[in-house]
DRENVEX-543146 format. One record per atom (N, C-alpha, C): x, y, z. Coordinates in steps of 0.1 Angstrom, whole numbers, plus 5000, padded with zeros to 4 digits. Layout:
BEGIN
XYZ...
//
This chain:
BEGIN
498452625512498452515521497052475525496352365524495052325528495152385549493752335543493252315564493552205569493552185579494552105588493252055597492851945600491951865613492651865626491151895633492051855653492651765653492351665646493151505653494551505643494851585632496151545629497051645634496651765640497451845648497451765658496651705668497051625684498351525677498451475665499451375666500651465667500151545658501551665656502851665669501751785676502351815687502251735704501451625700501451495707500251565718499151675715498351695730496951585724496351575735494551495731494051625723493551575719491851615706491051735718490951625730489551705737490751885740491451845748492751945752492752035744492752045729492952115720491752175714489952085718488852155716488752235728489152205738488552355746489452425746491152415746491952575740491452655730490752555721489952655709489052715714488052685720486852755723486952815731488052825741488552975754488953045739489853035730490253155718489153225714488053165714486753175707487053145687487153035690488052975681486452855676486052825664484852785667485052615660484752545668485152395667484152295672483952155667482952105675483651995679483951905671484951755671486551775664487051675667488151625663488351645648487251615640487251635625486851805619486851885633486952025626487852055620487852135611489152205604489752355613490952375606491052505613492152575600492252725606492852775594494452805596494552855589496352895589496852945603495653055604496253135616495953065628494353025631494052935639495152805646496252795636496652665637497652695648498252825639499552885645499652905657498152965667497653065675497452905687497252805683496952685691498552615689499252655683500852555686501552675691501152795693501552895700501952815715500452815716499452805734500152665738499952555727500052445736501452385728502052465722503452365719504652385734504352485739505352475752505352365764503952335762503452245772503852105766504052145753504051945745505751965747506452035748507552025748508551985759507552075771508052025785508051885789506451845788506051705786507151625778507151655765508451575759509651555769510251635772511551635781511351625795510551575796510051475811510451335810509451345799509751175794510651125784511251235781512551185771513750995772514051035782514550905791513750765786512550745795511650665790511250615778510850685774510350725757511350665750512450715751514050695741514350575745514050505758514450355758513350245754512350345754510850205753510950205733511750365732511550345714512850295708514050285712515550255710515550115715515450055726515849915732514449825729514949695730513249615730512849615741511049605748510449655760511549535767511349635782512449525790510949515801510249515801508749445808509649365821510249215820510749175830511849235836512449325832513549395841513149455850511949515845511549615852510949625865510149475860509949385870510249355881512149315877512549235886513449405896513349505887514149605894513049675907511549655902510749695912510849555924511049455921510749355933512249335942513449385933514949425940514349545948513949655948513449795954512349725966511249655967510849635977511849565984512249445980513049345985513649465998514549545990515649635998514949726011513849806008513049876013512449776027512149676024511549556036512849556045514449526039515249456049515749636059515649716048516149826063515349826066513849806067512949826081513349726093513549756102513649616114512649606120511549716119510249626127509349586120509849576104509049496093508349336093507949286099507149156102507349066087506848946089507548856077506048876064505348896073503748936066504149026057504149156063504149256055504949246042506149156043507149136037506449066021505449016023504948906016503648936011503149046020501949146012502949275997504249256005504749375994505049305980505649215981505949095971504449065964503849045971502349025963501749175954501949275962501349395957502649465941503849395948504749405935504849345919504049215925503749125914502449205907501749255911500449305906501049435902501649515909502349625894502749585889503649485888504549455874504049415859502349345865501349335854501149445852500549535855500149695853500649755841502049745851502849815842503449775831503549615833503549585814502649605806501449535811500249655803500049805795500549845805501249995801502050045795503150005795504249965791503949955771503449835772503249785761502549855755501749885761500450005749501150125748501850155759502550315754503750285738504050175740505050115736504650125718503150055717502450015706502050185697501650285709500950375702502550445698503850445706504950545701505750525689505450335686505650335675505450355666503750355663502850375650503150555649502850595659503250745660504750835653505650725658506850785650507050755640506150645633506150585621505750635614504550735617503750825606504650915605505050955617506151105615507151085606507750995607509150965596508250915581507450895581506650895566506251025561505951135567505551255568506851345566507751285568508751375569509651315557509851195551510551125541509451215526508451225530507251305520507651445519507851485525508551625523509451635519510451565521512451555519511951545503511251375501511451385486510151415479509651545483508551595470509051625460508251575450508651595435508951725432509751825425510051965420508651975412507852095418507052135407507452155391506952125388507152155370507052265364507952365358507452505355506952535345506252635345505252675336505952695321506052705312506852685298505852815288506452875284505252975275504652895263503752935260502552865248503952945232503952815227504752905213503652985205504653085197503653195186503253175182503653035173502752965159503052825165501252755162501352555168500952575154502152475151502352365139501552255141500452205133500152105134499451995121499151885126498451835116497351735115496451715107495351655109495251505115494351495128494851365133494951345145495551505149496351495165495551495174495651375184495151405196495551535209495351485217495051585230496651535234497051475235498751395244499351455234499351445219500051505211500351695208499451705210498551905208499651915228499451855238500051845248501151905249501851805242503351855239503751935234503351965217503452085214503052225217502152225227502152375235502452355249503152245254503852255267502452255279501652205276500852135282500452045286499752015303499551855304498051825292498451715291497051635282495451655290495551645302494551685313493851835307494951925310494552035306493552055286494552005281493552015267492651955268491951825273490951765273489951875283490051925293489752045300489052125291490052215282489952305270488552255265488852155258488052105248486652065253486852055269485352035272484752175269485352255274485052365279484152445264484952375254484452445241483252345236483052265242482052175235482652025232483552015231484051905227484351775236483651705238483951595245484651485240486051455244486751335237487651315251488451215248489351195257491051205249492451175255493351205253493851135241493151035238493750945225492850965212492051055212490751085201491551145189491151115184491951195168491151325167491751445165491051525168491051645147489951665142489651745127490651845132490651905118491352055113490452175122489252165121488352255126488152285146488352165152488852165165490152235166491152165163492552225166493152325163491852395152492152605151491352645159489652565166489552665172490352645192491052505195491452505202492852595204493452585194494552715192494352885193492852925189492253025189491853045201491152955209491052975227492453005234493552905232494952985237495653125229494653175222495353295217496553285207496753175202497753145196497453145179498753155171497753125155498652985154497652925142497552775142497952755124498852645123499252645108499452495105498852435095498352325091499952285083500752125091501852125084501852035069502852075059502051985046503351875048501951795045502351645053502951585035504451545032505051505021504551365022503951325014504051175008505151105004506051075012507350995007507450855000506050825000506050744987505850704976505550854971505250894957506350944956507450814946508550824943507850874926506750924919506850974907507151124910506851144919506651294925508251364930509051274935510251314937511451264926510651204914511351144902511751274893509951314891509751494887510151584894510651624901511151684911513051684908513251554903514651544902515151554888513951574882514051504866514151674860513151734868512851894867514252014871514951934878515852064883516952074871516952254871517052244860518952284867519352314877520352374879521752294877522852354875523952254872524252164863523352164852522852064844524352054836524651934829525551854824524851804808525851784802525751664791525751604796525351444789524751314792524951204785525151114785525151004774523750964767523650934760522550884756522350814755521050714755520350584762520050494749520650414745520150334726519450234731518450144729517950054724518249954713517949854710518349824699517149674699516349744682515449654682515049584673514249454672514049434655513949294656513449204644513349054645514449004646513848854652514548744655515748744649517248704649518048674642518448764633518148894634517949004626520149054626520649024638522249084642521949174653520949184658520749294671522049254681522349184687522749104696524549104691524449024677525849084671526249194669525749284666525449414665526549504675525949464688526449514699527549434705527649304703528649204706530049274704529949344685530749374678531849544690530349604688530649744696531349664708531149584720531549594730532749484732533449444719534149324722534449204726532849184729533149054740532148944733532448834736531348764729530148684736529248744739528248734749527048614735527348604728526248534719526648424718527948374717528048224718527848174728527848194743527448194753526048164757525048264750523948264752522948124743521748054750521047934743520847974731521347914722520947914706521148044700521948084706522848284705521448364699520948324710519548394713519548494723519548614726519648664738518148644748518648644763518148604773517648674784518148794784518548844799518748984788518149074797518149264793520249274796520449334792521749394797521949524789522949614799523049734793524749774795524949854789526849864784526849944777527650044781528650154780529850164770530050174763530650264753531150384749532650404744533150504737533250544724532550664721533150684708533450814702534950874701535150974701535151094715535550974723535751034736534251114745533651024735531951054745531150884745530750914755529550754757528650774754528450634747526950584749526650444755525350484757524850364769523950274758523950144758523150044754522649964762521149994757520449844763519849754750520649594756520549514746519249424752517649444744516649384751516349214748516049094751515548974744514748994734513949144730512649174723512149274728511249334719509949444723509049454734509349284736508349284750508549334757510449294764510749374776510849524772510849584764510349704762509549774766508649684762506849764760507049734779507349624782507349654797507549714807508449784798509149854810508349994808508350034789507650134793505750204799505050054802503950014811504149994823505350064824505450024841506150224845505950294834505850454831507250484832508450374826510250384823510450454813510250544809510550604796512150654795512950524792514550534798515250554785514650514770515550534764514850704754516350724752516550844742516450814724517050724723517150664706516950484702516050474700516150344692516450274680517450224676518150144669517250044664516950024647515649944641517149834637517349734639518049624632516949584618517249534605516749514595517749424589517249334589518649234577518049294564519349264561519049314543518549184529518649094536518648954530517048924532516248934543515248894544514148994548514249174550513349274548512649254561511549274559510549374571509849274574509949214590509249084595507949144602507448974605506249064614506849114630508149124637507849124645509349304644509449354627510049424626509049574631507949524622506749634623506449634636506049514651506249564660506749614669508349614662509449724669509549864665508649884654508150004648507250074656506149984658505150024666505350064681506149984684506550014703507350114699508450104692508950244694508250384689507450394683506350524676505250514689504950444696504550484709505150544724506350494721507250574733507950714728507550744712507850864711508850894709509950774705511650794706512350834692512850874684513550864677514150724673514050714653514550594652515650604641516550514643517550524636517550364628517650324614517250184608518650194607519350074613520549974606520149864596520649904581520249754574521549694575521249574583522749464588522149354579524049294578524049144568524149224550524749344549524749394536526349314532526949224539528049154532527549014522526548984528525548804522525348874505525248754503525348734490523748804483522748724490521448834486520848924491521548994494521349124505520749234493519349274494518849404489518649524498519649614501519249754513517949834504518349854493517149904487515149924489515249734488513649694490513349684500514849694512513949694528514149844529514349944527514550084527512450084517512250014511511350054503510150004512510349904518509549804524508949944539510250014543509750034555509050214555509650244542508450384539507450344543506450254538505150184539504450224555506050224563505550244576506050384581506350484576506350604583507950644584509050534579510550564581510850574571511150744562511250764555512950834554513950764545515250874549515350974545516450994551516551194544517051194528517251104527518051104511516851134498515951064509514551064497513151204504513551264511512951394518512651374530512751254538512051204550513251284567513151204577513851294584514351144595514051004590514950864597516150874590517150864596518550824593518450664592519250634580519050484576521250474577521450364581523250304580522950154573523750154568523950004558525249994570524749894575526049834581526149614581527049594583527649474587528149434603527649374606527549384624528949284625528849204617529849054620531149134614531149204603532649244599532749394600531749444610532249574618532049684604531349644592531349754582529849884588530849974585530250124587529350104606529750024611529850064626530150204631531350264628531750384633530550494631530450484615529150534615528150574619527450454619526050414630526250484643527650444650528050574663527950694658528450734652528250894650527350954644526350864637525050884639524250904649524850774661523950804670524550974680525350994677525851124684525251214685525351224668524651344662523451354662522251244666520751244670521451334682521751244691521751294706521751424711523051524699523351654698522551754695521351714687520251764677519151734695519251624702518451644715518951664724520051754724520651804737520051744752520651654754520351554766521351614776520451654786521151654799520851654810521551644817521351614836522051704845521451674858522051734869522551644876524151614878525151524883525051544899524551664905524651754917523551734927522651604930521451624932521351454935520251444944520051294946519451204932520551104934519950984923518750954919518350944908517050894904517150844889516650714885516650624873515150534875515950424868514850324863515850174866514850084864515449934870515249894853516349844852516749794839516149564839517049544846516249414851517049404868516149274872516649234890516849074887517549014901517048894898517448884907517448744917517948684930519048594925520148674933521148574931521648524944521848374946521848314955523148334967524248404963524948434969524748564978524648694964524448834969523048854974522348774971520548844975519848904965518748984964518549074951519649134942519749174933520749244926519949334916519749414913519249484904520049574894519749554882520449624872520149724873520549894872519849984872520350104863519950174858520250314850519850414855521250504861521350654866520650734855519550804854519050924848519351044853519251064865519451184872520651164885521351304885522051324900523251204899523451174907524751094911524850964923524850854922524550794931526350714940525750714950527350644958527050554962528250474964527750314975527850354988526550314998525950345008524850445010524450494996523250554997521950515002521350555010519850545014518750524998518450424993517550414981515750334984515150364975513950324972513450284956513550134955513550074945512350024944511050124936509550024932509250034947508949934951508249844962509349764974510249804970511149754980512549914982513649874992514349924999515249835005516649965007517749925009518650045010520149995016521450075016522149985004522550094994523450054983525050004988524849814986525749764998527149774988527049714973528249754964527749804947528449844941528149924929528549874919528649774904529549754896528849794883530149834875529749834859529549714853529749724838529349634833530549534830531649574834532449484832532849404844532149414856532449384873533149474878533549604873534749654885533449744896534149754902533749804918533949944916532650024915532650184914532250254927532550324928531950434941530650524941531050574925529750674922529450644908528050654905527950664892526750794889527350824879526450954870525550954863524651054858523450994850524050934833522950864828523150744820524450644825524650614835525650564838524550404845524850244834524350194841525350114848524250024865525449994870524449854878525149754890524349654893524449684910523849694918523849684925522949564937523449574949523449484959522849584968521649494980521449554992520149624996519449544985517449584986517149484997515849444998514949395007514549325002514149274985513549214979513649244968513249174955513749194940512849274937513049414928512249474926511949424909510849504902510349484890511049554880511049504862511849564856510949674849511749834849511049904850510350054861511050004873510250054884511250154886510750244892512050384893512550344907513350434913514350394917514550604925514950604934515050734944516050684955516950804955517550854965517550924975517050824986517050965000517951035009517651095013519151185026519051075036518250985045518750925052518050805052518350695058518050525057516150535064515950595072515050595082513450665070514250765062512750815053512550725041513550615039513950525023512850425031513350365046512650255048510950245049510750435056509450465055508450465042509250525033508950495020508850365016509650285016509550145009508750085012508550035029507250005033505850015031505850165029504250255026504050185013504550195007504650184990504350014990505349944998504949794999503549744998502949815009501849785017500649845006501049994995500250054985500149964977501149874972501249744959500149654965500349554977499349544983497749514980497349644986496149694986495849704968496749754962496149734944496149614943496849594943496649364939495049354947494849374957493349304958492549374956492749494946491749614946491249514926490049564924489549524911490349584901491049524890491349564878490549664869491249744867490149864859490549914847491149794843491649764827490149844817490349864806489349884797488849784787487749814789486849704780485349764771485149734763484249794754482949794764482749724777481649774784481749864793482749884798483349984808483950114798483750124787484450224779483450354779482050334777481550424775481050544790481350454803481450484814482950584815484150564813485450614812485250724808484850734792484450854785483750934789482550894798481550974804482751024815483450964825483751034832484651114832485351104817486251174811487851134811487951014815488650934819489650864803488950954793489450854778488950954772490051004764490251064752490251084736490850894737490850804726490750684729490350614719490250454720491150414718492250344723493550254717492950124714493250064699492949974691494149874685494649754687494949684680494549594672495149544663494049484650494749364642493949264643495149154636493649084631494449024617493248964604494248894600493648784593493748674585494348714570494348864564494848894554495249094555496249104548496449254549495249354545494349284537493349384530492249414541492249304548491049304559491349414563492849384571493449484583493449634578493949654564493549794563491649834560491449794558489649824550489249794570490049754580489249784592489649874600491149894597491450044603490750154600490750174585490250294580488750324584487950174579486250214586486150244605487650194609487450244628487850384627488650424615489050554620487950704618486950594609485850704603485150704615484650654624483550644633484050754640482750834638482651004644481751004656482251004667481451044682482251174688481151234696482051364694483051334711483651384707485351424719485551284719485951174711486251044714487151024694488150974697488550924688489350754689489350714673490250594676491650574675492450534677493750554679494150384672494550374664494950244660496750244664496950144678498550144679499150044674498449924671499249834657498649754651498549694638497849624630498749554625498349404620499249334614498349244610498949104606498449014599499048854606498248814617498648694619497448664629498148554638497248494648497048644662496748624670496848734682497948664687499348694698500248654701500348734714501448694722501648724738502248884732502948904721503849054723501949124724501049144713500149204711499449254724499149134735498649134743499649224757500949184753502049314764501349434757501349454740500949594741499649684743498749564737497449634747497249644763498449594768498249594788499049744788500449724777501049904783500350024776499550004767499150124755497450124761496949994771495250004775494850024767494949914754493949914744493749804742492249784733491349684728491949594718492249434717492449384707491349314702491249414688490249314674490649204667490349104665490749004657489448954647489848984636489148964625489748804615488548734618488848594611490448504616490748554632491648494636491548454653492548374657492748314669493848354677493648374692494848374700495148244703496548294702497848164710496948084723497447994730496747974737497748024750499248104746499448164755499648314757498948344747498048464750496848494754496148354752494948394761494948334776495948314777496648294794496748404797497748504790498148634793497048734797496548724786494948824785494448814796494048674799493048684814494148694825495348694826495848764839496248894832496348974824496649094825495149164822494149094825493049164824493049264816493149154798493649274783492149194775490949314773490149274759490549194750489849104747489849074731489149054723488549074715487249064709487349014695486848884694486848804680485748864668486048884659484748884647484848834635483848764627483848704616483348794601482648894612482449004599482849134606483049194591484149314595483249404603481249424599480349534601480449494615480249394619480149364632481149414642482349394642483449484644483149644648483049654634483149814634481549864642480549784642479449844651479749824667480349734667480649664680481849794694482449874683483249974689482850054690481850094676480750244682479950224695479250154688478150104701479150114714480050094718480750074728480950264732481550314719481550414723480450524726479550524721478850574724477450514736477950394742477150364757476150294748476350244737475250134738475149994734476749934739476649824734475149694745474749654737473649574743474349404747473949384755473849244760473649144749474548994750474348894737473648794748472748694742472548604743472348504740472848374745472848244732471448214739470948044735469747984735470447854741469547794751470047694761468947584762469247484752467647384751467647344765466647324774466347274786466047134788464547114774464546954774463446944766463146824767462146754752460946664759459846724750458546634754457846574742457546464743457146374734455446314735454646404721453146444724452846304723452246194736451646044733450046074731449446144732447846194735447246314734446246334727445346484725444346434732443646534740442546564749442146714740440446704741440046854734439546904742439147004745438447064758438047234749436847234753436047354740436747434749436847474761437547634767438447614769439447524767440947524770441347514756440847424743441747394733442347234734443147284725443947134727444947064735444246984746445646944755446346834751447946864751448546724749449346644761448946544756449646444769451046384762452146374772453446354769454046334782455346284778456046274787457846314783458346364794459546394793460646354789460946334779462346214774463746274778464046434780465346424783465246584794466346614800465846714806464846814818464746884816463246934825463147064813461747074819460447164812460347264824460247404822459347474833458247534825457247594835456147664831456447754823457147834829457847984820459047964808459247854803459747814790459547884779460547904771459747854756459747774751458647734744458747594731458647634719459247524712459447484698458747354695458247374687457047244680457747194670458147094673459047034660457846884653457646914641457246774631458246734620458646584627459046564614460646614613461346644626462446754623462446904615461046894614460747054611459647094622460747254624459947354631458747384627457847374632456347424629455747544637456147534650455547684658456747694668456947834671457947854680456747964689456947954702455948014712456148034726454947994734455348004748454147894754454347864767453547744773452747794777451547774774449647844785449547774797449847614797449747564814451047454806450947384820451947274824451447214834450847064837450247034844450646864847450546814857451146694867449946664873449446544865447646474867447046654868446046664878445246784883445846894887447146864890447947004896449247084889448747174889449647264879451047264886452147244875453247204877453947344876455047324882456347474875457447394872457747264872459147214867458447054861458547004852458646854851459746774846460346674854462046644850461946524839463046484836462946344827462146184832461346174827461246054833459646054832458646174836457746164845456446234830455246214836454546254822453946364826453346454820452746574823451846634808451046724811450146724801450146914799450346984787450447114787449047144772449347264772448847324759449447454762449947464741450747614740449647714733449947854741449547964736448948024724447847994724447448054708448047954697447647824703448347734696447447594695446647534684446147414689446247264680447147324669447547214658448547154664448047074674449346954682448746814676449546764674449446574669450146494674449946384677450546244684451846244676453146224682454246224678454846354678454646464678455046564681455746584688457246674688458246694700458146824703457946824716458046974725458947044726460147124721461547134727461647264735461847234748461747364756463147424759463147594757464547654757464447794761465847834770465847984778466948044771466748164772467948234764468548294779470148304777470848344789471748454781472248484793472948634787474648594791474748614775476548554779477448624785478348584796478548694800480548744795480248864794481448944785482948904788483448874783485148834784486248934781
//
């Protein structure tokens, strides 16, 4: 309990201030004023002495008091009750005179002022007085419950970041107090400061406590919980296996699968061209398989540049009538880059000029060699339109699958790939998607790419309404935030609140890369990569104007010996450069060479938004110096030659210490001092050089424009003649594409 002042004890117990300094100083009690303090016992020892007296006093005036504080002042009653009391007092006198009568009346009227005066101030101070008391005493009733002391826990979890409000909580501390702490240790901050690793052990080390750094999960490094899902090895299942199916234009890809799934999706489609990715499910022999039927290699190569590595087996379509196209070999090439197993169907062996033979011969050339002839590709002669040796080709594909024991864990949160999305105007986003891992249900918590949602319905491929699907199981669902991309994986969380955390972060990570600089590879940034160890090999694509080129450039890129760097050629062919080339240099990060040829003009649309190399050459050495040099950090800077403008000599002046000056004037362009010239006679070059002055009448010039005359002489130069053209020109440095 603090000390207590004379004047708030006088209200106390209602005595004067002075009354209460000299009971103190008879105590020998040591005081000077009103604003002395006094102690515990002091206090006790003076409400001893004078509370009997405040009490008596009280119940004197109790009466009074209780009506001047209970009723409103009655001032004129009181008045009139003193001037009834004389009135009365005058008539029992009988030898009262009418004077006296009228001096009492007069002397009554003068107390009655008095005493309102009185009255009223007593009246004024008993109010304010009881007013404090019932404040004083409403302050006590409702003091707040002290707060109790809580013990410091054994181990503070914490993590980098935390302020002083936060650190607060977790040790059952006010925030006051840690800021306290932390002065105490040196640290000056206030309660919202973010506070290092190195403070908040040794602030944990001052409370005696041990301190443990929590590991903060990145929930939106959905590759990290893909591996994680992809890795568990427990409970594991068979699986269906994931086909592809790939190959030129018009090849039966599309019939192919029409055939397998019964339905007729190609007359349907523009020019029974397929349009749209789709994927479907199949029986055969009381096991599935999963198909994805793609428009092309593109959406392939895209998906697998976006790090989808969804399928297990791809399916080479080959018509037997027309052999190995160019866009056969690049379903060769994407798939020998994703590493997959290939299985060749030669379809259309019912047509009349159907050779399986020369396209079986055609495709050795490229590394698909069958087993019949020692190789280890399974080749099927089939007919897509009359269903010949179909069964087959399935039980081919089985038996790859069996030989790669594919399996999954059914038992475990969902995790795949986005097959395609699209906005559909009714449902909202929809995304196609393929279960790889675990099991997914409708109303799951998901994270799709860059966006998020609750899995609102589930359908196969035929529309029916599923509840759960299992891995290789693909399905469509409803209930993202936005369309996600084809290719992007796809995670299942335990609850909506860590999917939405995730989606967001990850939103906002997409973001920040879009305006971050592209750090695509390019033969000037290559030797930098290497250096930083960032490149292994050079990935090289290669397209010429004839097949002989294309090999005689592979082979000389593949000899170029720099040490820990090699070349990697991922496809070579023979045409113009085209949009698939350029998908596969954006997913493979490699260099496209073109020797004696041109890109589309909607590939070089492509190129500059996918920020993909290309590099033209007319001769092959050029080329092949043009990638060393690269690799090894020295490709040098080109520059063309930029004529500036033309002077035309009207006048020689000779001058023994200068030489020969010519007079001229500017016919097109501008001249500067720091130029070079060319002396042309005659349309022949005569001297190529540099300018010794440039001069405008008497005053030395740095620029002279068209129009105006000016007088120079060149360098170590004095065979100038009337008629003579000056041609002045800068070399600039082109800059790299």
């Amino acid at each position: 309990m603090g000390k207590k002042r004379i004047y708030e004890l006088s209200k106390e117990i209602r005595v004067s201030t002075k009354k209460i300094i000299d009971t103190a100083k008879n105590k020998g009690i040591d005081v000077t004023n009103h604003m002395s303090t006094l102690t515990d016992s002091d206090e006790k020892t003076l409400r001893n002495i004078l509370g009997k007296k405040s009490n008596h006093h009280s119940n004197n005036s109790k009466k009074p008091s209780d009506g001047h504080h209970n009723n409103k002042p009655m001032n004129s009653n009181n008045g009139k009750q003193q001037f009834n009391n004389n009135h009365k007092n005058t008539s029992q006198g009988k030898n009262t005179s009418k004077s006296n009568l009228n001096n009492n009346f007069k002397k009554g009227k003068k107390n009655k002022k008095k005493f309102n005066k009185r009255n009223n101030r007593h009246n004024r101070f008993a109010g304010m007085y009881t007013k404090n008391q019932r404040i004083r005493q409403n302050h006590k009733q409702n003091k707040a419950p002290e707060r109790k002391e809580r013990p410091l826990p054994k181990t503070f979890v914490y993590t980098t970041g935390m302020n002083a409000q936060e650190i607060g909580k977790a040790l059952h501390r006010e925030p006051a107090e840690i800021v306290k702490k932390l002065f105490m240790l040196g640290v000056m901050v206030n309660q919202n400061v973010s506070l290092d690793k190195d403070t908040i052990e040794l602030l944990a080390a001052d409370y005696g406590i041990q301190a443990e750094e929590k590991e903060v999960v990145n929930v939106s490094d959905l590759d990290k919980f893909f591996e994680e899902e992809e890795n568990n090895t427990d409970h594991l299942e068979d699986r269906a296996p994931v086909v592809t199916i790939m190959g030129h234009v018009d090849h039966g890809k599309t019939t192919l699968l029409d055939y397998l799934r019964n339905s007729h999706i190609t007359a349907g489609e523009a020019g029974g061209i397929t349009q749209a990715i789709g994927a479907y499910q199949l029986k055969q022999n009381d096991k599935s398989i999963t198909f994805l039927d793609t428009p092309g290699h593109a959406a392939f190569t895209a998906m697998r540049a976006r790090g989808a590595d969804i399928t297990d087996i791809t399916i080479l379509v080959v018509a037997a009538d027309d052999g190995v196209m160019p866009q056969t070999i690049e379903a060769i090439d994407h798939a020998k880059a994703a590493k997959t197993p290939i299985i060749v169907a030669i379809n259309k062996i019912d047509k009349p000029g159907a050779n399986p033979n020369h396209v079986i011969e055609q495709l050795t050339g490229y590394g698909l060699i069958p087993e019949d002839w020692g190789g280890e590709t399974i080749f099927v002669e089939i007919s897509a339109k009359m269903g010949t040796n179909v069964d087959e080709l399935l039980n081919m594909i089985l038996l790859q699958s069996d030989v790669m024991e594919l399996k999954a864990n059914p038992d475990q949160n969902a995790a795949g790939s986005v097959i395609e999305a699209r906005l559909d105007r009714g449902r909202g986003p929809v995304a196609t998607l393929l279960v790889q891992q675990g099991t997914m249900h409708v109303g799951d918590p998901i994270v799709v790419g860059d966006t998020f949602g609750r899995v609102r319905t589930m359908m196969n491929e035929k529309g029916q309404n599923l509840n759960d699907a299992t891995p290789s199981t693909p399905i469509e669902v409803t209930g993202l935030n936005d369309v996600p991309e084809a290719g992007d994986r796809f995670i299942v969380f335990d609850d909506e609140k860590t999917a939405r955390s995730a989606g967001e972060e990850r939103a906002k990570e997409a973001q920040m890369e879009e305006r971050k600089k592209n750090n695509s590879v390019t033969l000037d940034n290559l030797f930098e990569s290497i250096k930083e160890g960032e490149k292994k090999e050079v990935n090289v694509i290669i397209k010429a104007d004839v097949q002989g080129s294309v090999e005689a450039l592979a082979s000389s890129l593949q000899k170029i010996d720099v040490e820990g760097v090699k070349v990697n050629i991922v496809h070579s062919s023979v045409g113009a450069i085209n949009e698939s080339d350029v998908a596969l240099a954006e997913a493979s990060d490699a260099i496209i060479l073109g020797f004696n040829v041109r890109a589309t003009s909607q590939a070089k649309e492509q190129a500059e938004t996918d920020k993909v190399d290309i590099r033209l050459h007319q001769v092959i050495y050029d080329a092949i110096d043009e990638v060393e040099s690269a690799m090894k950090g020295m490709l040098a800077p080109k520059y063309k030659e930029v004529i500036t403008g033309e002077i035309e000599v009207r006048q020689l002046y000779k001058a023994s210490k200068v030489g020969t000056i010519a007079g001229g004037m500017v016919t097109s362009g501008y001249v500067n001092r720091d130029s070079k010239i060319r002396l042309i006679r005659d349309n022949v070059v005569i001297y190529n050089g540099e300018l010794n002055s440039l001069k405008r009448f008497k005053d030395d010039a740095k620029e002279v424009k068209q129009g105006f005359e000016c007088g120079l002489t060149i360098e170590n130069y004095n065979d100038i003649k009337e008629g003579d053209v000056v041609e002045s020109y800068k070399m600039e440095q082109i800059p790299v594409k």
